[in-house]
C-alpha positions in Angstrom: 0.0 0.0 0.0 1.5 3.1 -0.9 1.8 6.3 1.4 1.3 9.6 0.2 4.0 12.1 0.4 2.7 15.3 2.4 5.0 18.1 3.0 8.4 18.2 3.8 10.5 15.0 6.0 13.4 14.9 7.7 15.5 12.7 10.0 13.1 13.5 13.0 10.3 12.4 11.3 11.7 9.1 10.7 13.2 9.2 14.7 8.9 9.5 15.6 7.5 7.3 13.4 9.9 4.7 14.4 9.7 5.9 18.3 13.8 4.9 17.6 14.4 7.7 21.1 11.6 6.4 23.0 12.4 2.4 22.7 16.3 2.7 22.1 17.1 4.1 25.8 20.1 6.5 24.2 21.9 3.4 22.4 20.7 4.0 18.8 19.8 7.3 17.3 19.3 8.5 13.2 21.9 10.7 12.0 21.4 13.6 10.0 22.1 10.9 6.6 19.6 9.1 7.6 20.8 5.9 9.2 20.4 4.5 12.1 23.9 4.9 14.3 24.8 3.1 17.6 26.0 4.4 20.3 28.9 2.4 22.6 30.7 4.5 24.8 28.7 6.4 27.4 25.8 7.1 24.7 28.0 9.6 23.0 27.7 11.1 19.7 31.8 10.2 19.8 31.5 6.7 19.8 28.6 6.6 17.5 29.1 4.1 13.9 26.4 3.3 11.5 24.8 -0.1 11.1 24.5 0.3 7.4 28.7 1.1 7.1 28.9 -2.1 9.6 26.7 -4.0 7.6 28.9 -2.8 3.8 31.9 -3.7 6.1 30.6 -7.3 6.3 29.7 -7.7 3.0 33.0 -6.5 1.5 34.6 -9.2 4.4 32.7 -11.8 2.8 30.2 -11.8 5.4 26.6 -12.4 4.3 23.1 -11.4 5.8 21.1 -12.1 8.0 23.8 -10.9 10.6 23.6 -10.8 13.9 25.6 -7.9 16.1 26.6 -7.8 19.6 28.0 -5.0 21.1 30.1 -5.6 24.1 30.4 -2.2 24.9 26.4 -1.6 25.4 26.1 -5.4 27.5 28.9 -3.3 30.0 27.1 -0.3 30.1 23.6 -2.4 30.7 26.2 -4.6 34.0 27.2 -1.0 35.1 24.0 0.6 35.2 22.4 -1.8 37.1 25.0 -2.3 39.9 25.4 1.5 40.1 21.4 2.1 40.1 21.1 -0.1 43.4 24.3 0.8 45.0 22.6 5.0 44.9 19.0 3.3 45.8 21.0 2.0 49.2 23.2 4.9 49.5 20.2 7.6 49.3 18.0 5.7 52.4 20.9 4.5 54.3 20.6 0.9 53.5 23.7 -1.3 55.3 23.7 -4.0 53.1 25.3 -4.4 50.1 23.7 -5.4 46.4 25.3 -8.5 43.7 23.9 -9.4 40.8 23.4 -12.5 39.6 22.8 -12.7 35.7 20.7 -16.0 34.6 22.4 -17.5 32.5 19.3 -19.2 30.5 18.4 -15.8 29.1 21.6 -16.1 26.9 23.4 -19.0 27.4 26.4 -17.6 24.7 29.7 -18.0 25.6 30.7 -14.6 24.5 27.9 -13.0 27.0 29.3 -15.1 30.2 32.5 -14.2 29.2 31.6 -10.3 29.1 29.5 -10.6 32.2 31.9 -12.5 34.3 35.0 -10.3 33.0 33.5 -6.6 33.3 30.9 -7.5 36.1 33.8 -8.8 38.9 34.2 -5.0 39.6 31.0 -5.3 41.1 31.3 -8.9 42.1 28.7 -9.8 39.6 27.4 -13.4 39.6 25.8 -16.3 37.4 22.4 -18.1 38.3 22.3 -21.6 37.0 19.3 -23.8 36.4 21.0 -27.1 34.8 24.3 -29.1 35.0 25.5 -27.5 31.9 24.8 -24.3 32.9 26.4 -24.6 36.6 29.6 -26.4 34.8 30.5 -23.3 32.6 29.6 -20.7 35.4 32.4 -22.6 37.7 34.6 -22.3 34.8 34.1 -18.5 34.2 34.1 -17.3 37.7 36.7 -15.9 39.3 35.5 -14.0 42.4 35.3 -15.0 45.9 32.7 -12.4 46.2 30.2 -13.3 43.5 27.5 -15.4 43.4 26.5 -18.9 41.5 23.1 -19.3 42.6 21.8 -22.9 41.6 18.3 -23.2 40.6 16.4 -25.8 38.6 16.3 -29.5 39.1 18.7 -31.2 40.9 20.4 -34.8 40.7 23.3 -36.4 42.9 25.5 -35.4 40.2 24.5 -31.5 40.0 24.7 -31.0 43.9 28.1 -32.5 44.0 29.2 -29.7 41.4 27.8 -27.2 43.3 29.7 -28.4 46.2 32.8 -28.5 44.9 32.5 -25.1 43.8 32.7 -24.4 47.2 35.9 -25.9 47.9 37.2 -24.0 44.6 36.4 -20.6 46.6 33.3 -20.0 44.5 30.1 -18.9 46.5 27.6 -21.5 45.3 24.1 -21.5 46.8 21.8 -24.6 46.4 18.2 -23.5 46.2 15.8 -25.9 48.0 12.6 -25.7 45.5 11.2 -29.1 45.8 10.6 -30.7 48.8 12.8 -33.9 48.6 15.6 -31.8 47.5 16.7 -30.9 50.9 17.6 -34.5 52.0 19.9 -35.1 48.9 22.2 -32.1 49.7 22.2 -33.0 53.6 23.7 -36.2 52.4 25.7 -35.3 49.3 27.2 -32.4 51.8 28.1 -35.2 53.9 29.4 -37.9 52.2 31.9 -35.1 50.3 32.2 -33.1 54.0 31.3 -29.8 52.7 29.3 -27.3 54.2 27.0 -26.1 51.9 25.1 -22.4 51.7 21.5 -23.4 51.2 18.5 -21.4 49.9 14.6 -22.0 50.1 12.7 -20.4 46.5 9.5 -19.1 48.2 6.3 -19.4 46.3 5.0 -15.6 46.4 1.1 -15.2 46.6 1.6 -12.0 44.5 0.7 -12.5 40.8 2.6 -10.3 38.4 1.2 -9.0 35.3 2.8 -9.6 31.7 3.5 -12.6 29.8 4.7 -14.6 32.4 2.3 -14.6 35.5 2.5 -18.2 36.3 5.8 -17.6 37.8 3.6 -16.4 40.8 0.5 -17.7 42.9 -0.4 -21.2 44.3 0.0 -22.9 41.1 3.4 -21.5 40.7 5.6 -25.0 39.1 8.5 -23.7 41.1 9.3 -23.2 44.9 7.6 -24.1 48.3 4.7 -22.8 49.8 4.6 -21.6 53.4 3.8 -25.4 54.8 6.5 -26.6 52.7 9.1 -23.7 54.0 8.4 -24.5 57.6 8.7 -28.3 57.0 12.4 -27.3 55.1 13.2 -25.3 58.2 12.6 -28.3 60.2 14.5 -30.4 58.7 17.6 -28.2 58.6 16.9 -28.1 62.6 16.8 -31.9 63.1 19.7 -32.4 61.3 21.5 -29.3 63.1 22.0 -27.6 59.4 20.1 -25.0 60.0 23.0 -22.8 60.2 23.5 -23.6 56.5 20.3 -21.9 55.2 21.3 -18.4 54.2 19.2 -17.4 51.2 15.4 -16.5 50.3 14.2 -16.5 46.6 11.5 -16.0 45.1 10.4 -14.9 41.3 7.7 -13.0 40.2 8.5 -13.7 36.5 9.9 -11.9 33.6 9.2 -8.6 32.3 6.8 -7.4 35.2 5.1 -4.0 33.1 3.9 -2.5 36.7 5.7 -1.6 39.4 3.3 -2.0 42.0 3.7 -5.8 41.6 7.4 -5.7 42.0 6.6 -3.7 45.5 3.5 -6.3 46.7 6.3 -9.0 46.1 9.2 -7.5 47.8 7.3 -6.8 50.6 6.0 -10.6 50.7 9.6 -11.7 50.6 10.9 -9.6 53.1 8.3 -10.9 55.5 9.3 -14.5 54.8 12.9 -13.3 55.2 12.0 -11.9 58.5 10.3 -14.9 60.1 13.1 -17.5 58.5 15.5 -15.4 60.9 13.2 -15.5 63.8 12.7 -19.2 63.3 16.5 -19.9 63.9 18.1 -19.5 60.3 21.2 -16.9 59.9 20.0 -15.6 56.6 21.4 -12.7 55.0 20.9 -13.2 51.1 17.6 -12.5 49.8 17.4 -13.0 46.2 14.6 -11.0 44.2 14.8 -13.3 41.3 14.4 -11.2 38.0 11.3 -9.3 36.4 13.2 -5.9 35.6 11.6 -5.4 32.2 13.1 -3.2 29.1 10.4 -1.3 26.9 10.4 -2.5 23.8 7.4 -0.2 22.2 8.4 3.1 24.0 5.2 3.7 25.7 6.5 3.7 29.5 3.5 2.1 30.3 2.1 -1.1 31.7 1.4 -3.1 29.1 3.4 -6.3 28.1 5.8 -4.9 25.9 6.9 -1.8 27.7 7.2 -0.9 31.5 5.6 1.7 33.7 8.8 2.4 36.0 12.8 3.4 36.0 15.3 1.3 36.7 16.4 3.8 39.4 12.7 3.5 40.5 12.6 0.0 40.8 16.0 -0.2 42.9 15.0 2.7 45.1 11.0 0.8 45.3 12.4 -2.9 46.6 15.2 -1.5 48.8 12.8 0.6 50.9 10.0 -2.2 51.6 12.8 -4.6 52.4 14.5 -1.7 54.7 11.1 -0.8 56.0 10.4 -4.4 57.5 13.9 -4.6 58.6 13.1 -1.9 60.9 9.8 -2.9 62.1 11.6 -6.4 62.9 14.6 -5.0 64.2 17.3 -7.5 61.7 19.7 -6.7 59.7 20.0 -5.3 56.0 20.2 -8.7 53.6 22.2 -8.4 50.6 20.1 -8.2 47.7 20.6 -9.9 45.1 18.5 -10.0 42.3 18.7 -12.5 38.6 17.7 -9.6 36.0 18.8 -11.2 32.0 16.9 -9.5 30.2 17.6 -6.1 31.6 21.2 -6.8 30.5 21.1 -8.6 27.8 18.2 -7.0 25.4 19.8 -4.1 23.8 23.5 -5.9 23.5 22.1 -7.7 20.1 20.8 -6.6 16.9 20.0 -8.6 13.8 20.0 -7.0 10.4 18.4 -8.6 7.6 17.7 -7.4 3.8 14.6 -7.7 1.9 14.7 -10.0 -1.0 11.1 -9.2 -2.5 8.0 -7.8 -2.3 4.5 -8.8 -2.7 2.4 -5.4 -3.6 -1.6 -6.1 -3.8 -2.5 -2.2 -5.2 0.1 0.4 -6.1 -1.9 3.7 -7.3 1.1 4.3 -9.9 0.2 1.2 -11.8 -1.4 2.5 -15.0 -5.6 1.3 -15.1 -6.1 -0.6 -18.0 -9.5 -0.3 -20.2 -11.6 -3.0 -19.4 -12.6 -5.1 -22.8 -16.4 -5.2 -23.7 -16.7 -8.6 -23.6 -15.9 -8.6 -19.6 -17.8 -5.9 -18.4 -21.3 -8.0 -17.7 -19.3 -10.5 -14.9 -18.3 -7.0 -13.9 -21.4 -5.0 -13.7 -22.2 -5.2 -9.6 -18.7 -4.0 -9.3 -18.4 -1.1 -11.4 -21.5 0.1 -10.3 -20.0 0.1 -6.6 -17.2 2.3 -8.1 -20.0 4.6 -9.8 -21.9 5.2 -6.6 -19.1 5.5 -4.1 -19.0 8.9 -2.1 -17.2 9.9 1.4 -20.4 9.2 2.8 -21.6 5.6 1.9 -18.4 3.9 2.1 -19.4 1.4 4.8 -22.2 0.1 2.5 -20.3 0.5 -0.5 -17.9 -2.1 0.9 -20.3 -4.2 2.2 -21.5 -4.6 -1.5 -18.3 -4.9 -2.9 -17.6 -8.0 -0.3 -20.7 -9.3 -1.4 -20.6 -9.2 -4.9 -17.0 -10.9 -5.3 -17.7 -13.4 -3.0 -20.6 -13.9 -5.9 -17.9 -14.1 -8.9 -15.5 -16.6 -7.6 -18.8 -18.6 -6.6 -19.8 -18.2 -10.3 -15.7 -19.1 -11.1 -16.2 -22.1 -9.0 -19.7 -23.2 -11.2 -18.0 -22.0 -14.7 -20.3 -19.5 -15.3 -17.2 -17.1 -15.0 -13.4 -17.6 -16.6 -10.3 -17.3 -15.2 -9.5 -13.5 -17.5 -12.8 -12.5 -16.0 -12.2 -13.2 -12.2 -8.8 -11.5 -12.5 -9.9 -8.6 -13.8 -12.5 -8.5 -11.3 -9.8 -9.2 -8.2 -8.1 -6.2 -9.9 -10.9 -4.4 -10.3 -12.0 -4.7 -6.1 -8.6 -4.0 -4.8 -8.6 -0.4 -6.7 -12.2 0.1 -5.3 -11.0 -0.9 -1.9 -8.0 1.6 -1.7 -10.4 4.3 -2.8 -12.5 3.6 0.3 -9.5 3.8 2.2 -8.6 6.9 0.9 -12.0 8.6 1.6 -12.0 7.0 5.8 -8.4 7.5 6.4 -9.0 11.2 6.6 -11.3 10.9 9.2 -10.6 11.2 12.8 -12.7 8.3 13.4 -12.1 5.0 11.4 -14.1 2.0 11.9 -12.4 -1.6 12.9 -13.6 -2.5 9.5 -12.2 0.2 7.7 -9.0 -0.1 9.9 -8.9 -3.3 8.4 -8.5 -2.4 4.7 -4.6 -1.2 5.3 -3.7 -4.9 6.6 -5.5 -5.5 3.3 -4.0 -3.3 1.1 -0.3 -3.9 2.8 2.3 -5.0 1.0 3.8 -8.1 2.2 7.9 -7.6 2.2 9.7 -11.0 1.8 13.0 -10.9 4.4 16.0 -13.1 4.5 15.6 -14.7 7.6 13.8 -17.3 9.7 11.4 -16.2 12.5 11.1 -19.1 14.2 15.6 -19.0 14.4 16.1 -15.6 15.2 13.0 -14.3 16.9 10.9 -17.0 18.1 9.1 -15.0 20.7 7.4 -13.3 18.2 5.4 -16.6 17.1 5.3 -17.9 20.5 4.0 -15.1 22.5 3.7 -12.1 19.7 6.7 -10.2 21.3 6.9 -6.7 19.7 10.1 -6.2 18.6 11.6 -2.7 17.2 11.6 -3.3 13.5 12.9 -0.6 11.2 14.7 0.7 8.4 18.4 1.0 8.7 19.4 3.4 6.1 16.8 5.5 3.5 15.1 7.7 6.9 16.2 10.6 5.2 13.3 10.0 2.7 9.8 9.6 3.9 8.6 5.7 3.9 5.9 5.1 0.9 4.7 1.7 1.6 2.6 0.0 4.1 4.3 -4.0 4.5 4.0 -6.6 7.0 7.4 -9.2 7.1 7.3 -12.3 6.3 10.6 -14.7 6.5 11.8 -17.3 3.7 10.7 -20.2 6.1 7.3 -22.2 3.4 5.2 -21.5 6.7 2.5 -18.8 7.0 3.6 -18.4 10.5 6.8 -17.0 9.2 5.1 -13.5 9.2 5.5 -10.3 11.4 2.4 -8.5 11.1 2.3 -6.3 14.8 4.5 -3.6 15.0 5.3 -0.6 17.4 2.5 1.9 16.8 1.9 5.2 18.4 -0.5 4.2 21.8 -1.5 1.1 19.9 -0.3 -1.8 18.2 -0.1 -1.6 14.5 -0.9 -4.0 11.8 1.8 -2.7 9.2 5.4 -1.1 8.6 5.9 1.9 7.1 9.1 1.1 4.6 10.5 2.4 1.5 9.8 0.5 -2.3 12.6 -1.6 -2.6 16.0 0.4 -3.8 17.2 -1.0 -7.5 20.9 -0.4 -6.9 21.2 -1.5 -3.5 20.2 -3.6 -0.3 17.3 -2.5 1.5 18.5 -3.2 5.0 16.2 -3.7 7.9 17.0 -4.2 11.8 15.0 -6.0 14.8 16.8 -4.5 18.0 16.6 -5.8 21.7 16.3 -8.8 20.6 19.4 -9.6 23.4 17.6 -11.8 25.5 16.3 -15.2 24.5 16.6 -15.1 21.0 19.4 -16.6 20.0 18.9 -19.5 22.0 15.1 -20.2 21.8 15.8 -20.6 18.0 14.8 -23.9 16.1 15.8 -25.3 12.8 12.4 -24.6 11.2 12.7 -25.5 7.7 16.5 -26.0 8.8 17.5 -22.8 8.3 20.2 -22.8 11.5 22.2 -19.8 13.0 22.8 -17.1 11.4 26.3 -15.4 11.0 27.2 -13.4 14.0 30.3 -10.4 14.8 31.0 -8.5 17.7 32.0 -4.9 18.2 33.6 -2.9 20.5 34.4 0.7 20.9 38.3 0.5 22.6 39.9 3.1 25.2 41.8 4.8 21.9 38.3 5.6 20.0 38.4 3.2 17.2 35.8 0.4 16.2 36.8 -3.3 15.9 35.7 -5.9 14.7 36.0 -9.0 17.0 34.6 -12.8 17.4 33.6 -13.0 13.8 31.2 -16.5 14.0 30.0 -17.8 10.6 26.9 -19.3 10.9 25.4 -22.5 10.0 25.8 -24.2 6.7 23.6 -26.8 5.2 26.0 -29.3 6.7 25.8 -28.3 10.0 22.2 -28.3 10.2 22.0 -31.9 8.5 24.2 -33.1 11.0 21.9 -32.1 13.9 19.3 -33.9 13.4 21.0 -36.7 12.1 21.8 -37.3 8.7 25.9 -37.9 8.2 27.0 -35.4 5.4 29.4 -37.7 3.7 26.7 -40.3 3.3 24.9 -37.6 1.4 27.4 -37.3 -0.8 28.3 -40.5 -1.5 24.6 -41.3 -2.5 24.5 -38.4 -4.7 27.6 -40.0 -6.5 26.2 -43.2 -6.9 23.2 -41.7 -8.3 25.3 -39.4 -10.7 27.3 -42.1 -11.8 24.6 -44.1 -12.5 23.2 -41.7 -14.6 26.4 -41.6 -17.1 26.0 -45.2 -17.4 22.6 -45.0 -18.7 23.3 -42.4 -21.1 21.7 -39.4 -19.2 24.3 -37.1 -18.5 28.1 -36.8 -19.5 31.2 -37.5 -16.9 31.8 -33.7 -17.3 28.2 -33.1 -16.4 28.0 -35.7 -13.4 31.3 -33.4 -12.2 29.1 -29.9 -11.9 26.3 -31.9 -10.3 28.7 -33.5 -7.7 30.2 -29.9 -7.6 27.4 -28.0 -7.0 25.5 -30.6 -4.6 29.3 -30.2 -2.0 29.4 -26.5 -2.4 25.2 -26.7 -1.5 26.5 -28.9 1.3 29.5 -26.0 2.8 27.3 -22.9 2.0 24.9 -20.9 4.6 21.5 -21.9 5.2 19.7 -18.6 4.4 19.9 -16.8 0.7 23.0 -16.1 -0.8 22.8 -13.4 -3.7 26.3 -14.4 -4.8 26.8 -17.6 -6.3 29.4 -18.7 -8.5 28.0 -20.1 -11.9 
């Protein structure tokens, strides 16, 4: 659907329509050529670099797209903000305990991330949380502070709790989290048959039900944690066994992306009054974990729906460290360190993919030239052209009821042979022109219909992108997760199309068709027609957290390629961890074919064919060719290939 151009545009134009300041929390910006820039060092204009020059860079490396960026620089700014945020909170009331974070590493599992975290975040003693043996094994492996935190959640075998008990004996702080019943007999005995002391922790089932996507992390039917008969029959056991010196941690977990803040407070103050009685009952205490539930705002709108947040992050640490204060008081105990598991907080913005458009899909353009409509077709196409005739600003709702009506009657007639296949075209053609000009005449009013909003999903384009939704964004299909999508270069021109996305998966879930809006959802993207000389370039940002390791082989289109960038202490940009992404081979191989067997049978086959006369030996050589080089290239289009 096209857009009509209206006056003059400019840069901040584009920077509203997108709601690129709003969303992008002073990492990503447009600059005055009309790409979108990223900012790495303290959100300065300094350490600002193009997307589009990052993604030519690639290209000219050998580097296809899709692509997916990390930026180290922002994940450090995201570990320092944070830490920083609570450590004021605390310092402004006269708070005595101290703060550690804990990142989960389920959220992104990615050995660059746990790298980053554990390397940048041991200046604030920054910890992992753990929810499976693989998990807990490279957290031991990448932490290197006596201070910080490995929290272990999740289930728990023999195995698992012996891990987490060496880690001890390594000098790492590993907590076991009691959040089944019967797991608090295997550590007493694991602890000692190995004769380790270990910290213990009891995950609380909160009463306080959380808004957003995930509010079964909360309540009585909560999968995870203990409720309060289940605490005090933990508590008791600890005492019987004269352990209870070992429990020093309360948890508990709202769930992910909490949109209001007056759930976060509800739950801390819950908490803090389990807290409270677990010290009067005998236990030393002095963790208590928050779990995670910081949310990010993807849509801009600083309000409480799922996608978006109605709080700071200086309001949320300054929120949960006076109700935990405020009970410490009344109870007369001391300040708990706080810890608390927020992933997505830190992770979100660190990520960007960038993926170009390979073709469109346009169902009216109001440049195409109308054709003259031959005699001998006009009486199929009388109903219709007398909706056309009679249409006026003021009868559009029951012009379009006829017009619904009456080509619902042609393709019946198609379907009976009464009318051909020249005719029902013409007719298709002839009801999407009369439905944009009923679009045309309600758009301008302030009021539009649901119906009438309707027509511009109708009328939208659909743009075809090179990449897999169900690999690189599979919260979208799962939960319809609003991601910023937008143009990466071009916002110096205003868009002209209305598109939804779809991806090159043969599945008509592979689509995007919710976008950021302004106070609503929208049901199209405003983009630009396709560029003949060049790429047209689009990015998903904040797509950080969960993303990249939700992803399945849909179609078996696998990981995509993936680079890294840094802005370093002597201003320049570098390219680092350059990770090519899957190729057909790879993807094969994981769900179980052999390659090489592949090959071979493809040989047999070709040779086969030369012996019955069907192709030459030269010819069997550029099938076998091309059928290896299929084998080593990426899974996701390649607009380069070799002849």
């Amino acid at each position: 659907m096209e857009l009509k151009p209206t006056g003059t545009w400019s840069v901040k134009d584009a920077a509203e329509l997108y709601r690129i300041e709003e969303w992008g929390n002073g990492y990503f910006h447009i600059s005055d050529e009309g790409e979108v820039e990223v900012r790495l060092k303290d959100k300065s204009l300094d350490s600002s670099i193009s997307l589009l020059k990052i993604a030519k860079g690639l290209q000219e490396r050998g580097m296809k797209l899709p692509v997916l960026l990390r930026f180290s620089n922002i994940l450090d700014d995201r570990i320092q903000h944070i830490n920083e945020s609570f450590a004021q909170a605390m310092h402004d009331v006269g708070y005595l305990g101290e703060y550690r974070g804990v990142y989960p590493v389920k959220v992104n599992q990615q050995q660059q991330v746990i790298e980053e975290i554990c390397r940048f975040g041991k200046q604030y003693h920054h910890g992992l949380e753990t929810g499976s043996k693989a998990e807990l094994i490279a957290a031991l492996a990448y932490i290197d502070d006596p201070e910080a935190y490995v929290i272990c959640n999740g289930y728990k075998d023999e195995e698992y709790i012996d891990l987490a008990l060496r880690g001890i004996s390594l000098g790492i702080q590993t907590v076991l989290v009691v959040e089944m019943p019967g797991e608090t007999e295997i550590i007493i005995e694991r602890a000692r048959a190995l004769k380790i002391k270990p910290n213990i922790g009891i995950r609380m089932k909160p009463s306080t039900i959380a808004g957003g996507h995930w509010t079964d992390s909360g309540g009585d039917r909560s999968v995870f944690g203990l409720d309060t008969t289940q605490v005090i029959a933990v508590v008791d056991h600890l005492k019987r066994e004269g352990m209870l010196d070992c429990l020093k941690l309360l948890h508990y977990h709202l769930g992910s992306q909490i949109p209001n803040i007056h759930d976060i407070r509800v739950g801390a103050t819950e908490a803090a009054r389990f807290y409270a009685g677990l010290i009067h009952e005998g236990a030393p205490m002095g963790l208590l974990d928050i779990g995670g539930g910081l949310a990010i705002d993807y849509d801009g709108s600083c309000s409480n729906s799922s996608n978006s947040r109605n709080y700071t992050t200086t309001e949320y640490c300054v929120d949960i460290v006076e109700e935990v204060m405020t009970i410490c008081k009344e109870q007369k105990i001391d300040h708990p360190t706080i810890l608390s598991e927020s992933g997505r907080a830190l992770v979100s913005y660190y990520s960007v993919l960038l993926l170009n458009i390979l073709d469109t899909n346009v169902f009216w353009d109001e440049n195409h030239k109308e054709e003259e409509i031959p005699e001998v077709l006009l009486p199929a196409l009388e109903n219709l052209l007398y909706v056309k005739k009679m249409l006026t600003e003021k009868n559009t709702q029951e012009c379009l009821n006829d017009l619904n009506y009456y080509r619902e009657e042609i393709r019946n007639k198609f379907l009976y042979g009464t009318v051909n296949i020249r005719e029902r075209a013409v007719a298709e053609h002839l009801y999407w022109s009369i439905i944009a000009d009923i679009y045309k005449m309600e758009a301008k009013n302030q009021y539009v219909s649901p119906q009438i909003k309707e027509l511009e999903h109708q009328l939208s384009d659909i743009y075809y992108g090179n990449f897999s939704l169900f690999q690189s964004l599979p919260d979208v299909w799962a939960i319809d997760q609003l991601f910023p999508i937008m143009p990466i270069h071009m916002l110096d021109k205003k868009p002209d199309r209305k598109a939804i996305l779809s991806d090159i998966t043969c599945d008509s879930e592979g689509k995007i068709d919710q976008f950021i809006g302004r106070n609503e959802i929208a049901n199209t993207l405003s983009l630009h027609s396709i560029p003949l000389d060049e790429d047209y370039i689009l990015g998903v940002f904040l797509v950080g957290a969960y993303q990249e390791t939700l992803g399945d082989l849909h179609n078996l289109l696998g990981d995509t390629n993936v680079v890294s960038l840094t802005y370093d202490e002597e201003g320049k940009f570098q390219l680092h961890n350059e990770l090519e992404g899957d190729t057909v081979s790879d993807v094969l191989s994981y769900v179980e074919y052999d390659p090489k067997q592949l090959e071979s049978m493809i040989r047999t086959k070709a040779e086969k064919a030369v012996q019955e006369g069907r192709i030459t030996a030269q010819q069997r050589r550029k099938i076998i060719s091309a059928y290896t080089a299929g084998l080593r290239g990426y899974t996701y289009y390649e607009t380069d290939q070799e002849d």
